[in-house]
Every structure is written in C-alpha cells, then in structure tokens.
N, C-alpha and C positions, 0 to 999 in steps of 0.2 A: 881396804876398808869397805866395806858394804853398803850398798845406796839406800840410806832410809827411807827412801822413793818409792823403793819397789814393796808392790802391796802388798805382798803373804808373810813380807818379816814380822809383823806384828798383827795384833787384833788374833779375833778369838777362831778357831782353827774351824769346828764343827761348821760356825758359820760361811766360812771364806767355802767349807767344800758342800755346804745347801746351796750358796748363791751359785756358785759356779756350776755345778751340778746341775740344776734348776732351768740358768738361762740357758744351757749346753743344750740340755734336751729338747729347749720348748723348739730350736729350728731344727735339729733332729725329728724329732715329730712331727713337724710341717709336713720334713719329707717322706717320714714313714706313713704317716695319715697319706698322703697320696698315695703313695702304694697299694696302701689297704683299699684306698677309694677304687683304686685302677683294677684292682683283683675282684670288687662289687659288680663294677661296670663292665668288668668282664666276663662273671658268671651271669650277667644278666642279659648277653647276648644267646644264652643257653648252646652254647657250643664246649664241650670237655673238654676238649683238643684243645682248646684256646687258653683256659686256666690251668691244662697240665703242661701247657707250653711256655707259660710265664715263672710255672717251676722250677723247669729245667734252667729257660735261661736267669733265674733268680739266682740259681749256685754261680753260673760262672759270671755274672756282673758282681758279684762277692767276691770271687775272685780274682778282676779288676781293681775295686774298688780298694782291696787291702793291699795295693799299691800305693794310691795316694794316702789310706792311714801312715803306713812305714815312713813316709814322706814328710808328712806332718808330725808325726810324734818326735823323730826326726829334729825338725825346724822347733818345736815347742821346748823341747828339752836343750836345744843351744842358744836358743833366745832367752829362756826363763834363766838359764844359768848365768848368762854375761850380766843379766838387769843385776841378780841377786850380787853377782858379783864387784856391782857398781859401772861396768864399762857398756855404755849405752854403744860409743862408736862400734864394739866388735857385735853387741847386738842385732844394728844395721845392719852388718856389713855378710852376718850369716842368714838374717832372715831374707836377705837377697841372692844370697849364694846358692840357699834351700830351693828358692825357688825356681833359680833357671836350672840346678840338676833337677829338681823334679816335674818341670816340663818336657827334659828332653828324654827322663828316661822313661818318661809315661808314654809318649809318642811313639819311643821303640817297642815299649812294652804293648802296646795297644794294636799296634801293628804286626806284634806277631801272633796276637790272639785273635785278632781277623782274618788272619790266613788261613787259621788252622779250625774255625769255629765250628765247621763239620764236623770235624775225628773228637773234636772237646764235648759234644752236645750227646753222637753217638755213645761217646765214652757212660756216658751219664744212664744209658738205657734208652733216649729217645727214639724212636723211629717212626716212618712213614710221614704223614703231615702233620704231625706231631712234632718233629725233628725242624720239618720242611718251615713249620710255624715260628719256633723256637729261634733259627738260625737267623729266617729274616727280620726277629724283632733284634737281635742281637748287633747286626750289621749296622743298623742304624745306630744303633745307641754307642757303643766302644768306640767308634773314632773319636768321640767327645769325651774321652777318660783325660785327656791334657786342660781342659777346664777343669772338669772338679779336681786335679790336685791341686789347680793354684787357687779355686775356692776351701779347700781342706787346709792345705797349706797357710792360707790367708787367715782364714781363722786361727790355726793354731797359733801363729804369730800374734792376735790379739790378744787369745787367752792369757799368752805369757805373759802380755803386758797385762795382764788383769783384767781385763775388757773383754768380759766374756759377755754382758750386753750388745754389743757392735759384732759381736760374730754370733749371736742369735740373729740379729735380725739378717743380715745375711742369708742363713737357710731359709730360714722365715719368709723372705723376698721370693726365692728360688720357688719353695716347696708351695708356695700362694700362687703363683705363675702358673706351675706343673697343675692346680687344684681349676686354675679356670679355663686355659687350655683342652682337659682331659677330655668334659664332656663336647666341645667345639667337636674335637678334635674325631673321638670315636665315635657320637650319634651324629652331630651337626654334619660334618661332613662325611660321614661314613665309612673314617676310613679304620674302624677297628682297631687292631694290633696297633698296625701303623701309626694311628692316632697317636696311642699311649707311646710310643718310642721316639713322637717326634716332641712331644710335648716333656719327656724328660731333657733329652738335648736342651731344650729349652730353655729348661729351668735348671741347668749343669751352669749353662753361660751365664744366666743371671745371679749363680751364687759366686761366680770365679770375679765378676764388676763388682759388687754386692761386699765382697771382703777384700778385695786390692783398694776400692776409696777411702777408708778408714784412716788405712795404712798412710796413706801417702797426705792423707790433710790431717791428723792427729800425729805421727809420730815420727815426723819428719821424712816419711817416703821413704825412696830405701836407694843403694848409693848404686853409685856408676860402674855396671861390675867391668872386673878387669880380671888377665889371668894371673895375676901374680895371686889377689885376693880369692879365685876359685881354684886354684892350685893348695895355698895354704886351707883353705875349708873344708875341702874334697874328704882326707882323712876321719875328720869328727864329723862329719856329714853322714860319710860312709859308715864310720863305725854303731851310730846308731838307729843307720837307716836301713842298712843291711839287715840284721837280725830283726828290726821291728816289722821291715816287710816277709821276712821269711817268718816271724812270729805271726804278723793275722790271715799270710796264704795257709798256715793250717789249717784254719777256720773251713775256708770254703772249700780246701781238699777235703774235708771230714765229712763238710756236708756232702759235696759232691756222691761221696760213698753212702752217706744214707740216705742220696735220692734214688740210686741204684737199686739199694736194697728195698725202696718202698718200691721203684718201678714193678718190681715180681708179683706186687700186689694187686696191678691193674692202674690206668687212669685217676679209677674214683679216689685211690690212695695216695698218690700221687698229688691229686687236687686238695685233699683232706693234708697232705703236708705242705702245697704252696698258702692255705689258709693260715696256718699256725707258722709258718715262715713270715708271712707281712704281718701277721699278729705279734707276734712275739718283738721284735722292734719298737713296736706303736708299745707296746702295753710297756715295755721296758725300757724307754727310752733314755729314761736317768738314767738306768745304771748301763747302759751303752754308752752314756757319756762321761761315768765314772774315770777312765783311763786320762781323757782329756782336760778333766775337772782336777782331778787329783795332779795330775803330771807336774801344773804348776807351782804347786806352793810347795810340794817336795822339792823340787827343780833349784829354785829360788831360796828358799832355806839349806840348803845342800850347798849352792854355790857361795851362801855367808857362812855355814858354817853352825845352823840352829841346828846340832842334831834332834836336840826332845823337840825341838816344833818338824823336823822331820818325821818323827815315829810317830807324833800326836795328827799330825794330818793324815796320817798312814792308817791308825784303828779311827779316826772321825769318818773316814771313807766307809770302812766296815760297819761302823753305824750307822751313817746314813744308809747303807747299803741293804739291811737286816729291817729298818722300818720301812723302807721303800717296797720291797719287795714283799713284805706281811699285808700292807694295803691294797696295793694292786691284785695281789693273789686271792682277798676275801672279794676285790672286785669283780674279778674274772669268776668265780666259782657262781658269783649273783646273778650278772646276767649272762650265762655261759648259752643260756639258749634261743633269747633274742639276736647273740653274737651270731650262733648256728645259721638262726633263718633270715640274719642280712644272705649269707650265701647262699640260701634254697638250700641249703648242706640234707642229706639224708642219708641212711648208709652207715658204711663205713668211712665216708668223710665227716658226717655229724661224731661218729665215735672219736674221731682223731681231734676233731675241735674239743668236744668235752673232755678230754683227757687232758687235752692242756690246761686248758680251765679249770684243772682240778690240782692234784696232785704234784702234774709238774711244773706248774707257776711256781708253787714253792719252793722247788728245787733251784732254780732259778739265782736265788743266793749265794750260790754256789761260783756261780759263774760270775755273780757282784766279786766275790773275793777274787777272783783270776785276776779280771780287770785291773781292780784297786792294785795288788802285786804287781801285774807287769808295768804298773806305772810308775812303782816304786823299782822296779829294774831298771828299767828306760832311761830313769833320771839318777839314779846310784850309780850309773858306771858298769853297769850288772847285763846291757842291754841281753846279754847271749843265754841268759837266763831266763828270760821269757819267751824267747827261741824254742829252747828245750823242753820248757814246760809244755807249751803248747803243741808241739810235736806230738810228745806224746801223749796229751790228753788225745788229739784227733787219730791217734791211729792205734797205739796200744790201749787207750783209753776208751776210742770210736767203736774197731774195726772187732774185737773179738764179743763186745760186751751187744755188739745190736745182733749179730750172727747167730749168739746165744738164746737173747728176747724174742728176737725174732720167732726161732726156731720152737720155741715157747709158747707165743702168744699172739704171731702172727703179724698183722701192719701194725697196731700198738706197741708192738714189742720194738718195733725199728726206735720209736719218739724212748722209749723205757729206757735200752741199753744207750740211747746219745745222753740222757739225761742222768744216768748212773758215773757215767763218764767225767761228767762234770764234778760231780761230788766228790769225786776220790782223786781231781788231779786241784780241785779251787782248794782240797783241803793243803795239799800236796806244796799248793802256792805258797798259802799263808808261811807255814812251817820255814822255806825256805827264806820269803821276805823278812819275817820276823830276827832270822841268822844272820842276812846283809845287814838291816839295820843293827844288830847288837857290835858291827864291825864299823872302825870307821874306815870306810872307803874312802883313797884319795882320790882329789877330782882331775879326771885324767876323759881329754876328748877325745884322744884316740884308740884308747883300748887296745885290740888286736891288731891295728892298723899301724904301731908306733913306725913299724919299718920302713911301709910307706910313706911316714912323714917325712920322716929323715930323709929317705931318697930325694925328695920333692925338695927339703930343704938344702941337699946338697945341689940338688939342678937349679935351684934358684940364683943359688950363690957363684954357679960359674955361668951362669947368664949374666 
C-alpha cells in the first residue's frame, strides 16, 4: 500500500512540477550565472585565446559532468520509487548505495579523463596555446568531478523526497562561493584562467557539504553500507544509471562535434559559440531542470501505481515547458544587444549571439520536450529509451544537419543544423513517451540486468 507521505500522490500536478521546476533551477542558475560571470571576466581580460579556451574545455567538463547526471537521475528514480512505494527503509538503503557507487565510479572516470585530456581537447580542433590554455584550466578542475556527483547525487535524493528547497539552496551555496571567489581570484590575485578553475573546485566542494547535511539531519542520514546491501543494489543502480549516463554523454559528444565544426571558422566563432554555450543554461535553466523536476512525481506515482497522475504530470511538464520557454525567448530577442556588449562581442561573434537571441531561443522547446520524455523513461522502466533517443538526436540528428547548414550559411549554420536537430528528435521523444505511457509498465528495477541479479542472488545465498 502506498505511503500517503509521499508528496506527488496527491495535490495539483502543474503545481508540484512549477514548484519543483522553479527551485531546481534557481541553484542551477547560481551556477550557470557564474559561468556566464567567468566567461565576462574573461573577455575582459581581452585575450581570445582565453575565451576560445573555456570553449573548448566547456564541451569536455559536459562531458564529465553527465557522469554525475546518469548518477543522480539514477539515485532519484530508486529513491522516488520506494517513498511512493511506501518503503522508506529500501529508500535509505539505495540513496546510500547510489552514492558510494557514484563516488567510486566518478573517481575512475575522472581519472581517466585526466590522462588523456590532450588527445580530448586536440580532438576538439584546439591547438597551439589555445589547447595549451584549455588543458591547464581543465587539470585543475576534473579531479574534483567526485564532489559534484555526491552534490548532484545529494540533491536528487532530496528532490525525491520532495524537498527540492533544500537542494536549491545547496547550488545556491556552491554557485554564491564560485560568484565571490571569481573576481579574488582572477583580478585580485591575478591569477586568470587559474583563478576561474580554482574557484570552481571551490564551489564543487561546497555543493557536495551543502546537500549531504540535509540528508543526514532531515531524513534520517543514510545507513551503514555493507556488501550484502551494495551487492543486492548494484543491479537497479546499474540498470538505470547505465543508459542515463550513456543518455547525457550524447549531449557533450554532439557538442564536442559542433565545436569542431565551429573551430573551421576561426577563434572569433569559436568564442561567439562559448557565449551562447554559458548563455543558453543561464537563460534556460528551468527547463534544464525539467528532467529532475519531473523525474519525481512520475517516479513516485508509478511506484503507487497513479497511472493518470503519471501522464498528467508528463503533459503539466510540457506546459510548463511551452510557457517557459515563450518568455524567456521575447526576453532574449529584447535585450539581445546589451547581452552582445556585456562581451565586447563584434563580428561574427555578435552574429552568433543574436542568432540565438532570436530564432533559436524558440526552438529551444524542443529540447524542453526531450528532457520532460527522458524523465518519463528513466522512471517508467524505459531507461534505454532515452539512451536511443539521444544518440541519435547527437549524431544522426547533429552530425549530418550542421555539415549541411554549415556548408550553407557558414558559422551560423553550425548553431541552425544543432538546433534543427533538436526539433525533429524532442518531436521524436514525445511520440514515443506518449506509447510507454498508453502501456502499463511493470515496475521492474533491474531491467536488462535481471541476470545479474540472479547471479548475485545466487552468490549471496551460498555465502
């Protein structure tokens, strides 16, 4: 029987996914706004090299980063499930499981992105001190990718309990840190780049404290793990942590390829897409936090068993999504060019600013529906579904449609063919979400892993 405790069984759906939606983004923002800050304070050193060096490495800390996403989405979807399902203990017992695998596998993962972060940056088209630049803001920063999962992760575990207040302020802490830090860091003491990569560290560690105290004085902390209990979890850990990380390493493989294709354009293009890369976050933050807003109250109504409050929180997303993205977009078009001359932008970097500003803020909706979908994969049992999608939106969706723009209409055309992309696979998503919802899926934690359960439950048993 299902815990009438848990918050998304009831009350009014649209609501649950404004509120959630709302505080999600406001520390999402914190830390996008620093970004954006850091990318000012960088153009204002008037050095190119330096803001097409934070380009470069923007794709691959994306690339990192949607490690700890797959991690968290992961943790939020076996946390939100047990609430709904009334078992608080197995709640505990995964939202701690979640987290020592995704310490240890961020550590290996991080580690072997530091070895290799030459051949990764060249990969990209950087070179000369451009590369040289890129590499060593990068160094610094990735050995700290094992805090933010257990801040990523910490949050999600909030959300799921519905507490997505308390994993706002979390970012919020973090990304307020990263904001007074930046200037110390890169005028006061002068140390530039540097500054900015140490003052993220920074504020990595302060969101990883920030969202573990919550935890542990609100919902009874989280238990004494043992191997029997990360043995038995490994599976449903796996099975939706797997596909959700290889679901948002599309993301920054896609981009990776259309920093490439900008690099042919020179620097100034280059820099005119790391602007609308920290832009695009900042202006879209809600619906970057779509996935994590929504995951829960699907999650949680799936594990009792509300299918119509399932599908209703599924099109409430959609809506929230469609006015979100209608406001900010008449935003961006208004002051698209006060936006420009925060950066000194001129050029063909001013052209790529206003292009976003226009046309493809709109488009942008597109990519609200992806989200919303994969959050209803995630927590349906469907994880390997938004695997696929995303696939190939970044590479069948990416790789031919910017080649074509490009060859078209030049460095605009790179921003056109990514943004055509999105339209034709966010439509792509719906269509399919809308089929898993008309089905009811049984709720099953291990999905394609059931073999390895079994195995693990047969080792348990002759232990």
């Amino acid at each position: 029987m299902a815990d009438t405790q848990a918050k998304f069984l009831r009350g009014n759906l649209f609501c649950h996914v404004s509120v959630m939606s709302l505080t999600a983004s406001v520390g999402l923002m914190a830390i996008f706004f620093v970004d954006f800050v850091d990318m000012i304070f960088i153009a204002m050193l008037g050095k190119a090299e330096l803001a097409a060096a934070v380009g470069y490495a923007g794709a691959i800390l994306f690339f990192t980063t949607s490690f700890g996403i797959g991690m968290a989405i992961s943790a939020g979807a076996l946390v939100a499930r047990a609430l709904g399902a009334g078992d608080r203990a197995l709640a505990k017992d995964r939202a701690t499981n979640a987290l020592i695998y995704g310490v240890v596998f961020g550590t290996l993962f991080a580690g072997v992105v530091w070895v290799w972060l030459a051949e990764l940056v060249a990969l990209m088209g950087a070179s000369d001190e451009t590369a040289a630049l890129a590499v060593h803001y990068l160094q610094i920063i990735v050995p700290s990718l094992p805090f933010l999962i257990i801040g990523m992760v910490g949050g999600a575990i909030l959300r799921a309990h519905g507490d997505a207040r308390r994993a706002m302020y979390a970012t919020l802490y973090g990304g307020t840190l990263n904001a007074v830090l930046d200037p110390i860091l890169i005028f006061g003491l002068d140390m530039e780049l540097t500054g900015a990569a140490v003052a993220s560290v920074a504020a990595r560690v302060a969101i990883a404290a920030t969202s573990l105290l919550p935890i542990l004085k609100h919902y009874s902390g989280l238990t004494r793990p043992n191997m029997r209990g990360l043995a038995r979890d490994f599976p449903p850990v796996l099975a939706i942590a797997a596909p959700a990380i290889l679901t948002q390493m599309a993301t920054p493989i896609g981009q990776a390829y259309v920093t490439r294709a900008m690099a042919e354009f020179g620097e100034l293009a280059v820099a005119g897409m790391a602007i609308v890369g920290r832009l695009t976050p900042l202006a879209f933050g809600v619906i970057f936090a779509m996935s994590g807003a929504v995951g829960p109250i699907i999650g949680q109504n799936y594990g009792a068993g509300n299918n119509d409050r399932v599908r209703g929180g599924f099109h409430a997303g959609l809506v929230f999504t469609a006015l979100v993205v209608g406001m900010i977009s008449v935003l961006l078009f208004v002051l698209r060019a006060p936006i420009a001359d925060l950066f000194t932008a001129t050029g063909l970097t001013r052209d790529l600013v206003y292009l976003f500003c226009g046309p493809l803020a709109l488009l942008f909706f597109f990519n609200g529906m992806l989200f919303v979908s994969n959050a209803a994969f995630n927590n349906l049992g469907r994880p390997f579904y938004s695997t696929w999608v995303n696939w190939w939106r970044h590479t069948l969706g990416t790789v031919p449609l910017v080649m074509l723009c490009a060859a078209l209409f030049g460095a605009p055309g790179v921003l056109i063919g990514q943004a055509l992309g999105g339209v034709i696979f966010g439509l792509l998503a719906f269509v399919l979400a809308r089929r898993v919802m008309a089905q009811r899926v049984p709720l099953d934690d291990t999905g394609p892993f059931q073999r390895q359960a079994r195995l693990l439950q047969i080792f348990n048993l002759r232990r």
